[in-house]
C-alpha positions in Angstrom: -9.0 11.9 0.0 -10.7 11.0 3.4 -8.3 10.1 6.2 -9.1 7.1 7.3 -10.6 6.2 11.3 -12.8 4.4 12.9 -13.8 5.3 16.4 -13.6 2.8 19.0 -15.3 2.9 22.9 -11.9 3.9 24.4 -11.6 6.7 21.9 -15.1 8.0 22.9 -14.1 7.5 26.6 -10.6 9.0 27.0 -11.8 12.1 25.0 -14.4 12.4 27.3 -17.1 12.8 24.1 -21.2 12.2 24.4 -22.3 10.7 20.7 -24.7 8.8 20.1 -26.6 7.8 16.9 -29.3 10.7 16.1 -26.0 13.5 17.3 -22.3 11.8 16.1 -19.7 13.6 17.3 -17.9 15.4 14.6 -14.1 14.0 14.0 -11.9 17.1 12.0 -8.4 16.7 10.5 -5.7 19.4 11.2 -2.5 19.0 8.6 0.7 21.6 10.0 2.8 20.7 7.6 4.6 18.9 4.5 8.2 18.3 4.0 9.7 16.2 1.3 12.9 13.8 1.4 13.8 13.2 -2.0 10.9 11.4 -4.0 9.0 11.1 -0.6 6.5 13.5 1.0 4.9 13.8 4.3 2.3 15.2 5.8 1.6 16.1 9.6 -1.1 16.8 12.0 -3.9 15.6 14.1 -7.4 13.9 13.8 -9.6 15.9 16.2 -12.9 16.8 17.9 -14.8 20.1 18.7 -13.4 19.2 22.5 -10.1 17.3 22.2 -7.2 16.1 20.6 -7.7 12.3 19.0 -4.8 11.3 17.7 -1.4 12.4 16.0 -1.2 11.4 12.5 1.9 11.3 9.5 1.4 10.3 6.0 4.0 9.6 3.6 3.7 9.4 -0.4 6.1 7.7 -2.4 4.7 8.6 -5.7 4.2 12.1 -5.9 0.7 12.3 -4.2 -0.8 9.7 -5.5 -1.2 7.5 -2.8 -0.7 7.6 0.8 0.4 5.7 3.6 1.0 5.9 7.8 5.0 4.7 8.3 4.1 5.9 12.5 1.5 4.8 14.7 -0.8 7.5 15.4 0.0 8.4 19.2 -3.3 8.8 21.2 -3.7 13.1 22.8 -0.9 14.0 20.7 -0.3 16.2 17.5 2.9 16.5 15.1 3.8 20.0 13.9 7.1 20.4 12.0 9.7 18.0 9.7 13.0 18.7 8.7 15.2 16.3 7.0 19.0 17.9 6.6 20.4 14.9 4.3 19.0 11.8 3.0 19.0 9.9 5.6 18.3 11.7 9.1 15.1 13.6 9.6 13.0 15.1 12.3 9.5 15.5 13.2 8.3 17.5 16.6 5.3 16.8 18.5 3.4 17.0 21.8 0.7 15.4 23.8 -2.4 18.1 23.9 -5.1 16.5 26.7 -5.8 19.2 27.5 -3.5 21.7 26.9 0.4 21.2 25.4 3.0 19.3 27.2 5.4 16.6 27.1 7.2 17.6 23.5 8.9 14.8 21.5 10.8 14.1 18.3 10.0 11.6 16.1 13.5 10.4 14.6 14.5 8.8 11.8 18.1 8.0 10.4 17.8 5.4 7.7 15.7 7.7 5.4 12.4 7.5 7.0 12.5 3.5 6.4 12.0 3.3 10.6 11.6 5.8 12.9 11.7 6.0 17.0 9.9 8.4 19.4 12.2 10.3 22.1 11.1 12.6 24.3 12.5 16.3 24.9 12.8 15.8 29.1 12.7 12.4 31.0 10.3 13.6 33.3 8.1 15.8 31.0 6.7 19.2 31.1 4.5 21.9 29.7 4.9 24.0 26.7 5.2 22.4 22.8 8.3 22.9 20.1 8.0 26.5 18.6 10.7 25.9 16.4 13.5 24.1 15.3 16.3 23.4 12.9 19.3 20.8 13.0 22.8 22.5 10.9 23.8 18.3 11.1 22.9 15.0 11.9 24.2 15.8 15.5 24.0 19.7 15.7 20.5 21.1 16.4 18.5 23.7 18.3 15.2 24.3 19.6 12.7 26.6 21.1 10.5 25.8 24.3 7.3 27.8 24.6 6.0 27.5 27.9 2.8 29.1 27.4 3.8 32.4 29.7 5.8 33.6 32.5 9.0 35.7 32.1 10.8 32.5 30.9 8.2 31.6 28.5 10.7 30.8 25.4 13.6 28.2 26.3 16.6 27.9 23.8 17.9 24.6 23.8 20.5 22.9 22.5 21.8 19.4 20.8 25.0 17.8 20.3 23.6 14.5 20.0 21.3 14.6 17.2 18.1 15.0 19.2 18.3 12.3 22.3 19.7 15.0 24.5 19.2 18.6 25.3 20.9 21.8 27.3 19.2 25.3 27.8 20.9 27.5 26.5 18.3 30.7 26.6 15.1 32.0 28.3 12.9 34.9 27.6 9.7 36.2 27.9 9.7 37.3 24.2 10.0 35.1 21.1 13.2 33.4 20.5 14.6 32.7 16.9 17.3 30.2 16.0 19.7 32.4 13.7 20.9 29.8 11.5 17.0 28.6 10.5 16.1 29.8 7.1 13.0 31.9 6.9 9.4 30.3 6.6 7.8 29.5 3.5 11.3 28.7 1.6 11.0 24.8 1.0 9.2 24.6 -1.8 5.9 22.9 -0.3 3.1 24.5 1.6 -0.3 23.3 3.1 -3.7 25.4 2.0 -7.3 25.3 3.3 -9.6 25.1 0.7 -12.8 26.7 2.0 -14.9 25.6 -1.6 -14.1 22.0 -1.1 -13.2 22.0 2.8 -9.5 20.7 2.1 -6.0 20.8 3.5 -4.5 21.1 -0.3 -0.9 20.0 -0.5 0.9 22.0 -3.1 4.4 22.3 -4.7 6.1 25.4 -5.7 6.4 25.6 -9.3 8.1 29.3 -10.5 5.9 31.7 -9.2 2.9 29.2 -9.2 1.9 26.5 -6.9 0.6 23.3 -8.5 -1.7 20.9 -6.7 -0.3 17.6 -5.3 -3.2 16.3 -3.4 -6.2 16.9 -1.2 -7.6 16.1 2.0 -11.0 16.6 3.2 -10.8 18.3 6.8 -13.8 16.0 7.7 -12.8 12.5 8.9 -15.6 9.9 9.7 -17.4 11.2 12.9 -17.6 9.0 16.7 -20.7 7.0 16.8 -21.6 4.8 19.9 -20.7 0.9 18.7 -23.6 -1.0 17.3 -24.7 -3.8 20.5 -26.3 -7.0 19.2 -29.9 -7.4 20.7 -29.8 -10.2 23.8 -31.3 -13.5 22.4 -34.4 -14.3 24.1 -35.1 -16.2 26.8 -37.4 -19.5 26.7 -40.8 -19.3 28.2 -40.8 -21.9 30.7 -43.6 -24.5 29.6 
């Protein structure tokens, strides 16, 4: 499948790109990861250039893989990274803003089994560093870990009674934090894999010891082109 998008003159101008018609500008999709909530799966990552970060971007099946759709707006500079959903009804997706380099980390929350979902942001007045990882034991309880990009307090624990709206620090290192009560990597059943034969993300689902193919998603998306201008009539010659 080809993930859908059509670049537009604000796109071509906040990402600061120079395409025109005989050189497009090359548009790539980056899926991070799939998580499933029940019957439903979804999908996250980006859509972006060789230079810069387009757009975040979640898909959802209902029907095993078959079809897809997008139940968030895609979020302009931003990419999503990591779902978990610890019942049927609350889930979480992480994200951060990446013009150009990470900042600003947000959840993307959901409580009525992914039906709607609402964006809240990790601090009220921002910063720099994107969600390593995280994990919620609850609906309330949940933990994550800030990485600042460097500095002796590059990883930040944090800490949520409140099911994701707020946050305490709890920890600071300069070496890699790990939440203690997050199951290892890799144990959900689902993984992402590039396919370099066919140039797709390949979603796959753990069946015994083999993985069997869900879907597909070409890591190609339709590239930036300048828009099309209609010619200006002409003008009568005066007689």
């Amino acid at each position: 499948m080809t993930v859908p998008f059509t670049c537009t003159d604000e796109d071509i101008a906040q990402g600061g790109l120079s395409c025109t018609d005989e050189a497009p500008c090359p548009v790539y999709v980056e899926l991070t990861s799939v998580a499933s909530l029940g019957t439903k799966l979804f999908v996250t990552g980006n859509l972006h250039t060789e230079s810069t970060t387009l757009y975040s971007l979640l898909l959802s099946s209902e029907d095993g893989g078959d079809t897809w759709t997008e139940p968030y707006e895609r979020i302009r500079g931003a990419s999503l990274d990591f779902a978990q959903f610890p019942d049927f009804e609350h889930g979480w997706i992480s994200g951060e803003s990446l013009q150009p380099l990470a900042r600003d980390p947000f959840f993307l929350i959901t409580s009525d089994g992914a039906k709607t979902w609402r964006r809240r942001a990790i601090f009220d007045d921002g910063t720099a560093g994107s969600i390593q990882s995280f994990w919620f034991d609850s609906p309330t309880t949940g933990s994550l870990v800030l990485d600042k990009g460097g500095g002796s307090s590059r990883y930040q624990l944090f800490e949520s009674p409140t099911g994701g709206d707020t946050w305490t620090i709890r920890e600071s290192s300069e070496k890699p934090i790990r939440i203690k009560s997050m199951p290892p990597a890799g144990t959900g059943g689902w993984r992402l894999r590039t396919d370099s034969k066919t140039q797709s993300f390949r979603v796959e689902k753990a069946t015994g010891e083999t993985w069997k193919p869900v879907a597909a998603f070409l890591i190609a998306a339709p590239s930036c082109k300048p828009p099309k201008t209609e010619p200006e009539p002409e003008k009568p010659q005066a007689p």
